[in-house]
N, C-alpha and C positions, 0 to 999 in steps of 0.2 A: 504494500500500500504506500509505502516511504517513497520507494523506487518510483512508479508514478507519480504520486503531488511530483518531485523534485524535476520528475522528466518534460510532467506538465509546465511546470516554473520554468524551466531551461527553451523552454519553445514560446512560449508567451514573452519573455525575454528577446528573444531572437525575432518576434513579431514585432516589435515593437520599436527596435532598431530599424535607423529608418538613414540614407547615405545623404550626404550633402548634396542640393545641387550644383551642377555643374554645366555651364552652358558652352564651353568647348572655348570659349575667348574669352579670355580672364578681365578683359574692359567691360564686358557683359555682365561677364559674374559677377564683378563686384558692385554694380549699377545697381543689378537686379536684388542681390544680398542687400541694399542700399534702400531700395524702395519698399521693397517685401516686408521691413520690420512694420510698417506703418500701417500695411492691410491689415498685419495678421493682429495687431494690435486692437485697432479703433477703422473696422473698414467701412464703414457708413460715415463717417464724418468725412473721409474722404472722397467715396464715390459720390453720395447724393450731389453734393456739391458741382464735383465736377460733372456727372450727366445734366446737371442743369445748366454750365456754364456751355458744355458741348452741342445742347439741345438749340440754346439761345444764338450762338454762333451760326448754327449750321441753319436759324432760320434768316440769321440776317447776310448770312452767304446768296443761301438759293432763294429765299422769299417762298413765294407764291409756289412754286415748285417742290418747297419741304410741305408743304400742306396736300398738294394734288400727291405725292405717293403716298402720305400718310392716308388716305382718302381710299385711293387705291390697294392698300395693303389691310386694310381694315373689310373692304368688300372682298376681297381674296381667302381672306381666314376667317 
């Protein structure tokens, strides 16, 4: 019974362990290690935010034209 719990433990261990990422170019990596702390922390103070500032952009980019897809993607689904 010892022998299991312990084998149990030693695998749930090893589940758990989990590798750093790695994105193959170390300017990336550390960018990305750089921005990453902020989601995993508080990620709605930083998304809401920015989907609205990217929402308001992109209507006063295209205008009239972010409204006709939205129009159209709404009759589509």
């Amino acid at each position: 019974m010892k022998s299991n719990f312990i084998s149990l433990k030693n695998k749930l261990h090893e589940v758990s362990i989990v590798e750093p990422n790695d994105l193959g170019f170390p300017l990336l990596t550390f960018f990305y290690r750089r921005i990453n702390v902020y989601f995993k922390k508080m990620p709605f103070l930083f998304i809401i935010p920015a989907s609205l500032v990217s929402a308001y952009l992109f209507y006063a980019i295209f205008g009239y034209l972010a409204v006709r897809l939205a129009s159209i993607l709404q009759y589509g689904f």
